[in-house]
C-alpha positions as CSV (number, residue, x, y, z in Angstrom):
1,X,-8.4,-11.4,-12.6
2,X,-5.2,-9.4,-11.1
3,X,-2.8,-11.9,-13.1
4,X,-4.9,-11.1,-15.8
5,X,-4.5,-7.5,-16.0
6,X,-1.1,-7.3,-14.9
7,X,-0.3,-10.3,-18.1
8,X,-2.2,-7.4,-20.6
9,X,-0.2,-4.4,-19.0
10,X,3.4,-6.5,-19.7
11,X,1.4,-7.0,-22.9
12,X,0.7,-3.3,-23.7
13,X,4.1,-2.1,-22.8
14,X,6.0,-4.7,-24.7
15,X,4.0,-3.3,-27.7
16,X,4.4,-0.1,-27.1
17,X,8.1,-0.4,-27.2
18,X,7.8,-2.5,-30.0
19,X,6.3,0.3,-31.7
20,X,8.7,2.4,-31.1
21,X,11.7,1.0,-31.9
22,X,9.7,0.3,-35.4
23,X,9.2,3.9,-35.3
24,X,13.1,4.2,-35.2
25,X,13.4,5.6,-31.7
26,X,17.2,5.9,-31.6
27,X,16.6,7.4,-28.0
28,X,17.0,11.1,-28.3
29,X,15.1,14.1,-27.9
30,X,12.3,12.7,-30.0
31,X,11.5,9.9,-27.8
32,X,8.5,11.7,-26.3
33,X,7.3,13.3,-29.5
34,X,7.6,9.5,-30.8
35,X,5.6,8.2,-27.7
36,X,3.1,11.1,-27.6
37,X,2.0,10.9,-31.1
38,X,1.4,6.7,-30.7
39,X,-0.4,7.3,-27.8
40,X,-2.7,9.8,-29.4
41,X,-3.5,7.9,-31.8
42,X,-4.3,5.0,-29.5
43,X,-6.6,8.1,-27.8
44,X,-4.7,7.8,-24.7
45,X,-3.5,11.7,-24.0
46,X,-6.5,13.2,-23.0
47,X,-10.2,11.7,-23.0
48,X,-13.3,13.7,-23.2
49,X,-14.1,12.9,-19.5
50,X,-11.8,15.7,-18.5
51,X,-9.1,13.6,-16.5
52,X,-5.6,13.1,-18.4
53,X,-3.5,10.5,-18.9
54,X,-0.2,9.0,-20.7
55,X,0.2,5.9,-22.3
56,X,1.5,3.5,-20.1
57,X,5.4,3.4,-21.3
58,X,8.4,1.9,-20.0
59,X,10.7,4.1,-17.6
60,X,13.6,3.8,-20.5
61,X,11.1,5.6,-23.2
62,X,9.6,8.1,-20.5
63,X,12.9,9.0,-19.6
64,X,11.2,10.3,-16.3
65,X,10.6,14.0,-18.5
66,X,6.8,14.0,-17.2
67,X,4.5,12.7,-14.3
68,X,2.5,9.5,-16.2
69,X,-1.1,11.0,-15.0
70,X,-4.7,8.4,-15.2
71,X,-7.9,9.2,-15.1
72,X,-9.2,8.5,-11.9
73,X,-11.2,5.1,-12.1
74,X,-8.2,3.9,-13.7
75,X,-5.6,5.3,-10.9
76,X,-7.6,3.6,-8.5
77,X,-7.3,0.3,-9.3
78,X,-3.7,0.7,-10.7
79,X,-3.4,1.6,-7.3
80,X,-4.6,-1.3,-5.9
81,X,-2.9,-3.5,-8.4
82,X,0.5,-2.3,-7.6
83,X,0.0,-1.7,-3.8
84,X,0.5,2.5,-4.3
85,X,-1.0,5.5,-2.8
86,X,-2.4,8.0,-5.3
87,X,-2.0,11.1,-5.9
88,X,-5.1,13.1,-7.3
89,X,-4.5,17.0,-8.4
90,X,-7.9,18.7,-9.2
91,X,-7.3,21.5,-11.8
92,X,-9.0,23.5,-14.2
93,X,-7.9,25.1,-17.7
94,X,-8.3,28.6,-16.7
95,X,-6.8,28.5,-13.1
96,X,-3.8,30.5,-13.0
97,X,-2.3,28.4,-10.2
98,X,-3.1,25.3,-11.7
99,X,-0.9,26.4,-14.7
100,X,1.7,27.7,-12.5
101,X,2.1,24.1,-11.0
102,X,2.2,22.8,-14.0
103,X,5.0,24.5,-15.4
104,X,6.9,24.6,-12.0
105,X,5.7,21.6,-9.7
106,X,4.9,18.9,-12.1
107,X,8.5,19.8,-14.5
108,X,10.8,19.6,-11.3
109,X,13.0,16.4,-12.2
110,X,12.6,15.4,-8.1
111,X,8.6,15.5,-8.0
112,X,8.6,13.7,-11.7
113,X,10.9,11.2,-10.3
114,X,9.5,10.8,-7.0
115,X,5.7,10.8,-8.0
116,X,6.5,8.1,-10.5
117,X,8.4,5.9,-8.5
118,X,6.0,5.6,-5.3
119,X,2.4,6.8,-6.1
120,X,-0.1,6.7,-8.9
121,X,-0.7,10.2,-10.1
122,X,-4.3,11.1,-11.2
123,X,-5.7,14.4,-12.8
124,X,-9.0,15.5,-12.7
125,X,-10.0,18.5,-14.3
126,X,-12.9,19.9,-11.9
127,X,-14.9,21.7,-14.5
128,X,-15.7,18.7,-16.8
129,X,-15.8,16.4,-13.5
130,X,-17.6,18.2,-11.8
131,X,-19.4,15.7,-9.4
132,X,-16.0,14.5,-9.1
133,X,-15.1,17.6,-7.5
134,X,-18.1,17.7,-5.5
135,X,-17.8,14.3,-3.9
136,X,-14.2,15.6,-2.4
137,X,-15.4,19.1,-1.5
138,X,-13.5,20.9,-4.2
139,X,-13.6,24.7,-3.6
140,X,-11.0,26.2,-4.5
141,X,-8.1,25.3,-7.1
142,X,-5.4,23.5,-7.0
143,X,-6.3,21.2,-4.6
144,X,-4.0,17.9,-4.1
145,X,-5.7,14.7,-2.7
146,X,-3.5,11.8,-1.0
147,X,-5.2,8.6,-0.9
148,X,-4.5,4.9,0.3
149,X,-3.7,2.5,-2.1
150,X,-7.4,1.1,-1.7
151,X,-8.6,4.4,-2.2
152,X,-9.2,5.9,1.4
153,X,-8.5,9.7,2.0
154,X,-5.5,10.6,3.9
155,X,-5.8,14.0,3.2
156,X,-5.4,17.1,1.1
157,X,-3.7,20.1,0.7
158,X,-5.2,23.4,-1.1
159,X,-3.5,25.9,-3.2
160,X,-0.4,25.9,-4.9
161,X,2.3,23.9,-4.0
162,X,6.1,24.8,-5.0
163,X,8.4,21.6,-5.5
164,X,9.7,22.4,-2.2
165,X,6.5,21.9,-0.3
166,X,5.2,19.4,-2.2
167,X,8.1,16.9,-2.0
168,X,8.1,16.6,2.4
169,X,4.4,15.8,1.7
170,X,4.8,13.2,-1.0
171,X,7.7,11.4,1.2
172,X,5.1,12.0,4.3
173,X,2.4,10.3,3.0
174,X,4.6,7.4,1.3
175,X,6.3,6.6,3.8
176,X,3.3,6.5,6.1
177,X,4.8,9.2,9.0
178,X,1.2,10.3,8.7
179,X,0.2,7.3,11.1
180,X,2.3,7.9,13.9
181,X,3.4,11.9,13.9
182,X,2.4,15.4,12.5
183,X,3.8,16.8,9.8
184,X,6.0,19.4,11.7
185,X,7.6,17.0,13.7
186,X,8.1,14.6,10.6
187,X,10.1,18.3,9.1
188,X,12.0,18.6,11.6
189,X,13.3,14.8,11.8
190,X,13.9,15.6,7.8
């Protein structure tokens, strides 16, 4: 089953960059307007569920310009697949915070980078997912979830998180510091 799905991602990223190259992708600017518009028409931007996602690309036509966000169900067993913890924001259109993260947290070139590299990043919006929410005690937004690559909870961290925060987290968590010290003590040996 794994080899399976790892032999129709290979698949769906060798036709994606097929697609663009035929699209004449000569590597500039465009590439993301050129990528964004096949993967909406695939219907892989956004589903109706409320959790968003990117079509899975190669690094070379990402360019590393966003986070590549899943639905949930789907960041989970990516997750597993590819032996990564994931990263799950919970967000909602109208929270000011949220959108503050989005234009600061989630466009710093380091947290792109970083996120992509070693965890799979999942977005759930808490007001069309709402049992979603429920089932990890969503309150208050944003809320950040870090979870094992088999799905367990590590742990979470409310409210708004600048670049600057969020980064010692990420590398705590990935680097799995978490198991053996607190988080101070893992700043101050940073």
């Amino acid at each position: 089953m794994i080899s399976y799905i790892k032999r129709s991602a290979v698949l769906g990223m060798v036709l994606l960059g097929v697609l663009i190259v035929a699209c004449g992708n000569n590597g500039g600017d465009n590439d993301m307007a050129a990528v964004s518009k096949t993967a909406t028409e695939a219907g892989e931007t956004t589903d109706a569920a409320g959790d968003q996602t990117l079509a899975a690309r190669s690094d070379a036509a990402r360019n590393l310009k966003d986070i590549q966000w899943f639905p949930y169900e789907e960041g989970l067993s990516r997750a597993k697949n590819y032996g990564k913890k994931v990263f799950v924001n919970f967000y909602a259109d109208w929270c000011r915070y949220c959108k503050q993260m989005d234009q600061t947290t989630f466009k710093d070139k380091r947290v792109i980078a970083y996120l992509n590299d070693n965890f799979i990043s999942v977005r759930v919006n808490s007001d069309k997912k709402p049992k979603r929410a429920a089932e990890f005690g969503v309150r208050g937004l944003p809320v950040s979830w870090f979870l094992t690559e088999a799905g367990e909870r590590i742990g979470n961290q409310p409210g708004y998180l600048p670049a600057d925060t969020l980064l010692p987290l990420l590398k705590f968590i990935h680097t799995d510091a978490y198991e053996k010290m607190g988080f101070n003590e893992f700043l101050k040996g940073m």
